[in-house]
PDB file of N, H, CA, C and O in Angstrom:
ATOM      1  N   UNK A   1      78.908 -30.723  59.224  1.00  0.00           N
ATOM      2  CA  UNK A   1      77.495 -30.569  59.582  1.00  0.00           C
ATOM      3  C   UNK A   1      76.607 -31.214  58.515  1.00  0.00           C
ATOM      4  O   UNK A   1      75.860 -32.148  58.809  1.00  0.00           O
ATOM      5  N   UNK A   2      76.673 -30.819  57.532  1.00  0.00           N
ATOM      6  H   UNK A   2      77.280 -30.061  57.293  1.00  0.00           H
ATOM      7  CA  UNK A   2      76.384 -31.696  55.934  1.00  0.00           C
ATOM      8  C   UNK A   2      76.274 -32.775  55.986  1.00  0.00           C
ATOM      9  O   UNK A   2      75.276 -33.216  55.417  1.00  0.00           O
ATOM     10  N   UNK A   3      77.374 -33.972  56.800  1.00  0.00           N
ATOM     11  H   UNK A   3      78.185 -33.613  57.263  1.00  0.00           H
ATOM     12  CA  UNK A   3      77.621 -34.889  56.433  1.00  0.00           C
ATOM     13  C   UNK A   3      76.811 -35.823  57.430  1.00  0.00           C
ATOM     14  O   UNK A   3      76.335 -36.936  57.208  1.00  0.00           O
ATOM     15  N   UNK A   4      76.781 -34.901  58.837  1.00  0.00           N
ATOM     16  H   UNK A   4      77.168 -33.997  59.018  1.00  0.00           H
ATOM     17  CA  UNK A   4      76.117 -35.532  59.436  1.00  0.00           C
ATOM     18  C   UNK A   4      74.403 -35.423  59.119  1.00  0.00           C
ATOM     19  O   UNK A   4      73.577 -36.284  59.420  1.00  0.00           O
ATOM     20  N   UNK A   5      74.190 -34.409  58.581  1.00  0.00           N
ATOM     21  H   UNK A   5      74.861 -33.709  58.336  1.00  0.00           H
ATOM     22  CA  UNK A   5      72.546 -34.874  58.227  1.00  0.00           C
ATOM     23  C   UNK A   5      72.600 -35.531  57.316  1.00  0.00           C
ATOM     24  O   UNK A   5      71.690 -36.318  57.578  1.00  0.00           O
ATOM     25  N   UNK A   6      73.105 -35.927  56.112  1.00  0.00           N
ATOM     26  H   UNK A   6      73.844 -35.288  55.900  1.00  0.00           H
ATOM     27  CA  UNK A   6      73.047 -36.709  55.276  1.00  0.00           C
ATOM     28  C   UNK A   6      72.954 -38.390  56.125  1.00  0.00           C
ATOM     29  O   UNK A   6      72.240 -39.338  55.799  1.00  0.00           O
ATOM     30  N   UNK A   7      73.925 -38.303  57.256  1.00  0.00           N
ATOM     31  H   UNK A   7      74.505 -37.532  57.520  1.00  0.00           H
ATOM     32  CA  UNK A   7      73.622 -39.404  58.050  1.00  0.00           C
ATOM     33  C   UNK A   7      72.693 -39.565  58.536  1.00  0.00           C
ATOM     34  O   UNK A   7      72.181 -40.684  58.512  1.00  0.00           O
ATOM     35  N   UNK A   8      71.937 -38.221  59.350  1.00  0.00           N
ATOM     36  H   UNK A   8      72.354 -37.312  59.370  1.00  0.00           H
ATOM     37  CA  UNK A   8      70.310 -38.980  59.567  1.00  0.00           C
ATOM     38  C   UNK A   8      69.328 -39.410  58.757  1.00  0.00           C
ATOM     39  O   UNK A   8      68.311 -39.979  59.153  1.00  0.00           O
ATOM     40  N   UNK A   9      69.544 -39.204  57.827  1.00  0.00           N
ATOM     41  H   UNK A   9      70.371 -38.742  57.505  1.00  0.00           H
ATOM     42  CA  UNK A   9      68.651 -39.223  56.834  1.00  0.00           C
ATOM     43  C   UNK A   9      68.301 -40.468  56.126  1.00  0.00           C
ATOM     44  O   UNK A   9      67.182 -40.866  55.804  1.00  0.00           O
ATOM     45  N   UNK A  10      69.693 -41.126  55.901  1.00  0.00           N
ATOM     46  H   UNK A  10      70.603 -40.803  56.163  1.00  0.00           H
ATOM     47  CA  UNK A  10      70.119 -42.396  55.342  1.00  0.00           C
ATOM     48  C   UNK A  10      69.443 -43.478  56.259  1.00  0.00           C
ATOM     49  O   UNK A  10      68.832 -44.489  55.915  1.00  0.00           O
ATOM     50  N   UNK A  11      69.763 -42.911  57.749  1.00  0.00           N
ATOM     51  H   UNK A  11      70.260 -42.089  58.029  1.00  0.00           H
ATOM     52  CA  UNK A  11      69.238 -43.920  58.359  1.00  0.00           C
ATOM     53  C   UNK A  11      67.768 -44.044  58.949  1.00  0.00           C
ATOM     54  O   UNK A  11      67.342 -45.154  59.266  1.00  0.00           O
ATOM     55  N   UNK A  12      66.933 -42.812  59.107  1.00  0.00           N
ATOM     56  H   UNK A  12      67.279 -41.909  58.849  1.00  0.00           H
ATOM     57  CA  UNK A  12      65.434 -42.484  58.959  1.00  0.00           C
ATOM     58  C   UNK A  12      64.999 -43.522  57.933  1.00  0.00           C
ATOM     59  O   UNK A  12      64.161 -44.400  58.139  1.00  0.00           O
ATOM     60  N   UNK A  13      65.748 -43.290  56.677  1.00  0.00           N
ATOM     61  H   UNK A  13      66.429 -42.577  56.510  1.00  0.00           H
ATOM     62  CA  UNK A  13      65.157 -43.603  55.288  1.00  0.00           C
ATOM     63  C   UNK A  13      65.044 -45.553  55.634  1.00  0.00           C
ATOM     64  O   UNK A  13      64.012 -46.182  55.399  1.00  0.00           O
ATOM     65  N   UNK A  14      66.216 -46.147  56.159  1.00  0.00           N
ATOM     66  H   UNK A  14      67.055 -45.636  56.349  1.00  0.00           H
ATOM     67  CA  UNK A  14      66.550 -47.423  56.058  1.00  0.00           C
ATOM     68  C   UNK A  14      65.676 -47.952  57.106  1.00  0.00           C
ATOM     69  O   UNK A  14      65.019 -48.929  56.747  1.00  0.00           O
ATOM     70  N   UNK A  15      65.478 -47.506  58.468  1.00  0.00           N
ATOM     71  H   UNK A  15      66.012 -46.713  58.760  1.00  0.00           H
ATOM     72  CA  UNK A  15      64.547 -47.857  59.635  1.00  0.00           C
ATOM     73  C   UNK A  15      62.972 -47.692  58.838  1.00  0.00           C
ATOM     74  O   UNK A  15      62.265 -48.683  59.022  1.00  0.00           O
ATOM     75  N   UNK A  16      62.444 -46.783  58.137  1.00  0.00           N
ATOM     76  H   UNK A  16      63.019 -45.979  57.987  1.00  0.00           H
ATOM     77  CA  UNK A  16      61.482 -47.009  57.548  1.00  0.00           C
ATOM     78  C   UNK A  16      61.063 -48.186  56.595  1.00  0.00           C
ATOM     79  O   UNK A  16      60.143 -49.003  56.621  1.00  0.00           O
ATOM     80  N   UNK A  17      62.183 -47.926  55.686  1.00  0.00           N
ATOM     81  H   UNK A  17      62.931 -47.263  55.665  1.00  0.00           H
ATOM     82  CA  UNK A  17      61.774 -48.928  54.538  1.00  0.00           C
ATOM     83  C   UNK A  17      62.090 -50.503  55.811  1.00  0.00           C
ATOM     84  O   UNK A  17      61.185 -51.302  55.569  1.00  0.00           O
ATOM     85  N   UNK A  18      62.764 -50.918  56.638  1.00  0.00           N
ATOM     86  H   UNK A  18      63.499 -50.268  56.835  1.00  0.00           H
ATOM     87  CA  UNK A  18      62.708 -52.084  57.239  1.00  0.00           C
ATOM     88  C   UNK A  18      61.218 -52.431  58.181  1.00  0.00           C
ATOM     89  O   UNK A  18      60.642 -53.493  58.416  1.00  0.00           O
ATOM     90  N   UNK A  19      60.881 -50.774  58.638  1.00  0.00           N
ATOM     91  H   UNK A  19      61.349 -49.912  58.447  1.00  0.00           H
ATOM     92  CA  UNK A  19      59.960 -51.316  59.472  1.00  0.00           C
ATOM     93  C   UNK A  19      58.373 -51.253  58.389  1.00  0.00           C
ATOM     94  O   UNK A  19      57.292 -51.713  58.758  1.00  0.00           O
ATOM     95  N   UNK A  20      58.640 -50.538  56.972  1.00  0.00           N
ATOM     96  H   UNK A  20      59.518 -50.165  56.673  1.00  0.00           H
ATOM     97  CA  UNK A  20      57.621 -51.546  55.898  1.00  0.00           C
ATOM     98  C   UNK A  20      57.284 -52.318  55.791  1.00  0.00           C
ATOM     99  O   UNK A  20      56.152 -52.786  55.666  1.00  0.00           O
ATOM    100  N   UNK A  21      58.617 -52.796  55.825  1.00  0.00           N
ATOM    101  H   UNK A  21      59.536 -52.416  55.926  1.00  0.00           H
ATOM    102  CA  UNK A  21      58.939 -54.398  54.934  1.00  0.00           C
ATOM    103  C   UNK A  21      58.188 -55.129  55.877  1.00  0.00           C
ATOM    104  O   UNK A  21      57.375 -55.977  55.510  1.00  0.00           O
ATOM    105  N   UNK A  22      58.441 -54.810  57.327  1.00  0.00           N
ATOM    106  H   UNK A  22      59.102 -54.122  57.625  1.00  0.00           H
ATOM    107  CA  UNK A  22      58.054 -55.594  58.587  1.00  0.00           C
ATOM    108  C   UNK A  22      56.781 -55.686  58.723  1.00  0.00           C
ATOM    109  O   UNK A  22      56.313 -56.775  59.055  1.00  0.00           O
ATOM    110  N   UNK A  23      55.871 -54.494  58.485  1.00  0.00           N
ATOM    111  H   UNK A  23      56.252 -53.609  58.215  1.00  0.00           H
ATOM    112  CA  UNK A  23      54.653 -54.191  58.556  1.00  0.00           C
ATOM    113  C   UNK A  23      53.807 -55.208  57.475  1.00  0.00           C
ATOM    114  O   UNK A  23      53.132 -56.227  57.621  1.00  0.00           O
ATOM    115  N   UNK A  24      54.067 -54.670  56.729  1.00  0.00           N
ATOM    116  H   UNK A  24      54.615 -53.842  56.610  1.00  0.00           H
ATOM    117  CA  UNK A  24      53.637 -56.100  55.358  1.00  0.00           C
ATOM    118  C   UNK A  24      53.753 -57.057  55.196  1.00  0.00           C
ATOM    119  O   UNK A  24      53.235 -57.660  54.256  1.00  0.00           O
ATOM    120  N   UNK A  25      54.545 -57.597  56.135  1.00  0.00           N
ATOM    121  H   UNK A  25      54.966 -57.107  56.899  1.00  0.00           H
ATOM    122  CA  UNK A  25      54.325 -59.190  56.135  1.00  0.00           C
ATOM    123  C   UNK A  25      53.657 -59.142  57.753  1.00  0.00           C
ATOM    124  O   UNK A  25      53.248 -60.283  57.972  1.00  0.00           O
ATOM    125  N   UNK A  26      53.537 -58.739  58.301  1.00  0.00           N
ATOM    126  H   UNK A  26      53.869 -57.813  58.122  1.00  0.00           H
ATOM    127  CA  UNK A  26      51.823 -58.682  59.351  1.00  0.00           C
ATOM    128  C   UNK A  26      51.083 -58.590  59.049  1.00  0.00           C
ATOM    129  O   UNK A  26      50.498 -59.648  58.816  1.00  0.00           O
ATOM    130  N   UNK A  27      50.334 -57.294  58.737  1.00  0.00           N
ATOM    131  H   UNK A  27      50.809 -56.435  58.926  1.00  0.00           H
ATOM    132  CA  UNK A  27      49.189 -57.252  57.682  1.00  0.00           C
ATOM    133  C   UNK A  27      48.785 -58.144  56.587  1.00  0.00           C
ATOM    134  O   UNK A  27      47.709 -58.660  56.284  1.00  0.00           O
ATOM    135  N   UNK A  28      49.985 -58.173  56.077  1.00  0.00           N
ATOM    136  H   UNK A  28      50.859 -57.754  56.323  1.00  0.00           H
ATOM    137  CA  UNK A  28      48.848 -58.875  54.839  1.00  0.00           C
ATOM    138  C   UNK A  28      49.044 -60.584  54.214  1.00  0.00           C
ATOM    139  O   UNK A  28      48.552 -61.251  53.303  1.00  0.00           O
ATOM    140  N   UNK A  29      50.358 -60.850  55.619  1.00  0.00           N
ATOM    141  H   UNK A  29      50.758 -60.308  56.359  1.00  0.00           H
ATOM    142  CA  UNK A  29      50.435 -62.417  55.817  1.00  0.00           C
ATOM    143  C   UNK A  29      51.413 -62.640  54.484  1.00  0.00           C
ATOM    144  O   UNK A  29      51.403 -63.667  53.805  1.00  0.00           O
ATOM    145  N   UNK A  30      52.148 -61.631  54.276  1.00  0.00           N
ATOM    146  H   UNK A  30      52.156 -60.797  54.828  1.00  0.00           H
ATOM    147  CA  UNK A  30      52.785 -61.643  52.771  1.00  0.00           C
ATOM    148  C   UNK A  30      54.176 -62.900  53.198  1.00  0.00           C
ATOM    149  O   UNK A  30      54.918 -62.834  54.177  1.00  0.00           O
ATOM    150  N   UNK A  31      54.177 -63.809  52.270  1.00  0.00           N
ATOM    151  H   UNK A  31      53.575 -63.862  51.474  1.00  0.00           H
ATOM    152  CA  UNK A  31      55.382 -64.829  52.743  1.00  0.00           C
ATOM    153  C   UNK A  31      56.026 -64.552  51.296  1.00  0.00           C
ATOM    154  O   UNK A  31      55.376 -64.563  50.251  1.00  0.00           O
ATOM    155  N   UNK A  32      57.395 -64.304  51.398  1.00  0.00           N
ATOM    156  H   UNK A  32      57.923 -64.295  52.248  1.00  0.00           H
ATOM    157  CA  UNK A  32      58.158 -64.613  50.268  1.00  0.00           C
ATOM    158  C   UNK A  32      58.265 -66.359  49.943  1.00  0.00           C
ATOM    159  O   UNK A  32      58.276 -67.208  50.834  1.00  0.00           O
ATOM    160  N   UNK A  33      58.337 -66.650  48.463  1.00  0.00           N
ATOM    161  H   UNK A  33      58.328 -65.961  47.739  1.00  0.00           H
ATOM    162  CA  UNK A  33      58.466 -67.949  47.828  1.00  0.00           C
ATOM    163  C   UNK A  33      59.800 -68.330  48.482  1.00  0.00           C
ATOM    164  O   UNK A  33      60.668 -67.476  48.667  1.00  0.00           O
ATOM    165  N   UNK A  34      59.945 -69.482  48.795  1.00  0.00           N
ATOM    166  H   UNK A  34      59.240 -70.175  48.645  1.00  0.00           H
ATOM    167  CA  UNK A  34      60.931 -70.104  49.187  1.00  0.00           C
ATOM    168  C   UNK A  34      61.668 -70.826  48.016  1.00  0.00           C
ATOM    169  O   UNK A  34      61.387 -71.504  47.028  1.00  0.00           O
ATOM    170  N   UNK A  35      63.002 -70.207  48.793  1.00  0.00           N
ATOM    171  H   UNK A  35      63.230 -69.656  49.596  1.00  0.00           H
ATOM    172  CA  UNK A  35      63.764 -70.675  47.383  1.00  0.00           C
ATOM    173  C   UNK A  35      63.928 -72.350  47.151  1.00  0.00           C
ATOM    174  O   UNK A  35      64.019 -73.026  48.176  1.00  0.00           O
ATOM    175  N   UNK A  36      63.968 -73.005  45.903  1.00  0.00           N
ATOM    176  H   UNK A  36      63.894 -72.455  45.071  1.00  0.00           H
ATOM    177  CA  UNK A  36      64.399 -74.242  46.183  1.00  0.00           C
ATOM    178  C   UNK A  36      64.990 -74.901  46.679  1.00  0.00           C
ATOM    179  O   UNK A  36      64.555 -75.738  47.470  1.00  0.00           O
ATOM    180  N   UNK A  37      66.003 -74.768  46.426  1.00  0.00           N
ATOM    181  H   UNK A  37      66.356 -74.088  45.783  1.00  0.00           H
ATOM    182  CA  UNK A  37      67.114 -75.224  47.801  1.00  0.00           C
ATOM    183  C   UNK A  37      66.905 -75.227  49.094  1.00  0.00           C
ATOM    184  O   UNK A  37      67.702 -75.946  49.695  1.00  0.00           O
ATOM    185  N   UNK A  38      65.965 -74.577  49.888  1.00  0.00           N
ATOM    186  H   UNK A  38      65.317 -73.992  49.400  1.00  0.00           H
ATOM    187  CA  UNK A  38      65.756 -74.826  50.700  1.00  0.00           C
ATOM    188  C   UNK A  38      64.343 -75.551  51.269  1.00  0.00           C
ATOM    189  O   UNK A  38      64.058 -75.841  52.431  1.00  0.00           O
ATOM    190  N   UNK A  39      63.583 -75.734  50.068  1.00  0.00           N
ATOM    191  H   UNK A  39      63.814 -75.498  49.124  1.00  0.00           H
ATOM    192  CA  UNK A  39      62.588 -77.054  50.088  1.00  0.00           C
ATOM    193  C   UNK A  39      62.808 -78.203  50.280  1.00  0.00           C
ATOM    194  O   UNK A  39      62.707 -78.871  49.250  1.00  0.00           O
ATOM    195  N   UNK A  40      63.265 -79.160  51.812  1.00  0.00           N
ATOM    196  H   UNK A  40      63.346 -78.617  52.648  1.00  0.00           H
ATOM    197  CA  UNK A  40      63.496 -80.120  51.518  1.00  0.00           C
ATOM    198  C   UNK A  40      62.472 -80.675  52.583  1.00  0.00           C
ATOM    199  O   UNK A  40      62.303 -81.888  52.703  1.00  0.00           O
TER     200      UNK A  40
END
């Protein structure tokens, strides 16, 4: 029973922090630097 809430939790936690991540680059037009290597 333990183990399985520890499982919801993990994954609450991970769907959030992704749909952050997601949110912030809408809002606020946030672009990560592109790495060199792929500047061509």
């Amino acid at each position: 029973m333990k183990k399985r809430l520890l499982m919801g939790v993990m994954t609450l936690v991970a769907l959030m922090a992704q749909m952050g991540a997601a949110s912030a680059c809408c809002w606020f037009g946030y672009q990560p630097p592109t790495p060199k290597s792929l500047q061509k």
